[in-house]
C-alpha positions as CSV (number, residue, x, y, z in Angstrom):
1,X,-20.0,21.8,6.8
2,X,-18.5,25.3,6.4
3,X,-17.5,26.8,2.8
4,X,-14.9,29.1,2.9
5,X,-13.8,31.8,1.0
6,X,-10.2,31.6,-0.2
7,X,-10.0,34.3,-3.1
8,X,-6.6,36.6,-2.7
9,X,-4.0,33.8,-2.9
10,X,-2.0,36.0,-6.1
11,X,-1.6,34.2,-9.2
12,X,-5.6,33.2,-9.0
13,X,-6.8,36.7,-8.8
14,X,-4.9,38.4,-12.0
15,X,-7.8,38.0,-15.1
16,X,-8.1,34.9,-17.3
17,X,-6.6,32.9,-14.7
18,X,-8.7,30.4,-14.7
19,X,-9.1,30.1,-18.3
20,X,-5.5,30.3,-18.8
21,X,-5.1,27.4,-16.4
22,X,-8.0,25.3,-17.9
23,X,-6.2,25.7,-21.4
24,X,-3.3,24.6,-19.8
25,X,-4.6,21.5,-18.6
26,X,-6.1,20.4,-21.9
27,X,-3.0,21.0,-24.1
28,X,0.5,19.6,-24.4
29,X,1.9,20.8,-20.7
30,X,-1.3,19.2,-19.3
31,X,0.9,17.0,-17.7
32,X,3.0,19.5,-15.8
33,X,0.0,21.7,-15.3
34,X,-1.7,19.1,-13.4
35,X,1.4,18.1,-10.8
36,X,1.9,21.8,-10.3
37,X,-1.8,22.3,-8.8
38,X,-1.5,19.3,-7.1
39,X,1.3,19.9,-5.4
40,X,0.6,23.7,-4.7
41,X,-2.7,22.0,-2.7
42,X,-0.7,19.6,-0.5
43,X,2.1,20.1,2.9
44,X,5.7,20.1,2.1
45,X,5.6,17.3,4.6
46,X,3.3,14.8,2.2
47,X,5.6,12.0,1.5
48,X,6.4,11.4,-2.1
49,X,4.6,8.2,-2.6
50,X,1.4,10.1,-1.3
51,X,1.8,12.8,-4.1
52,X,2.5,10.3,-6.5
53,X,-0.8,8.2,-5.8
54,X,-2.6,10.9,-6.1
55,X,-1.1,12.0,-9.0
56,X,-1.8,9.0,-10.7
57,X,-5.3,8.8,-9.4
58,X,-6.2,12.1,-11.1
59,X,-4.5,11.4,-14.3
60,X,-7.5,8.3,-14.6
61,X,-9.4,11.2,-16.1
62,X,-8.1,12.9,-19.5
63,X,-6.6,16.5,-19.1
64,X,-9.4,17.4,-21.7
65,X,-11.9,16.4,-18.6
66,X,-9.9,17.9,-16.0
67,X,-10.1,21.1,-17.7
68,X,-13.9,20.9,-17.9
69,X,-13.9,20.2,-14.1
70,X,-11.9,22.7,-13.6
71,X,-13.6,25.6,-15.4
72,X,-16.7,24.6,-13.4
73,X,-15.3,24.6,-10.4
74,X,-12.9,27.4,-10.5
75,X,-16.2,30.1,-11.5
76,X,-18.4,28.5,-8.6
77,X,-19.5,30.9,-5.5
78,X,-17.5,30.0,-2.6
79,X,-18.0,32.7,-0.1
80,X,-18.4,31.4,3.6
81,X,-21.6,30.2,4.4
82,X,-23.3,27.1,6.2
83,X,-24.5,23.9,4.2
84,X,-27.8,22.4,5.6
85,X,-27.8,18.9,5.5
């Protein structure tokens, strides 16, 4: 498995991104914060019902949780390297 790097992509590189994102996901547009990433990470061509499972699937987890996750993943190293196995 290859890691890649994918820093640069705007919005994610202006400061307190990720916290400002995390704090988003915990409060009261948590909701709307959560279908926006989503959808930003799929094709245009992913049919509705698909967006909409998956949707569902990651609101089994409270946005307080997802915010968590997210502020531990978001600060993680992902520069390009190889994974042993």
């Amino acid at each position: 498995m290859i890691a890649i790097d994918q820093r640069g992509h705007g919005e994610s590189e202006k400061p307190g991104f990720g916290y400002n994102t995390c704090n988003a996901l915990a409060g009261a547009e948590g909701e709307a914060t959560t279908r926006s990433l989503i959808v930003s990470m799929l094709t245009r061509n992913c049919p509705d019902d698909v967006k909409e499972w998956i949707m569902q699937c990651n609101f089994r987890m409270t946005r307080k949780d997802a915010s968590i996750l997210m502020l531990n993943h978001a600060f993680q190293e992902r520069r390009q390297r190889k994974c042993q196995e």
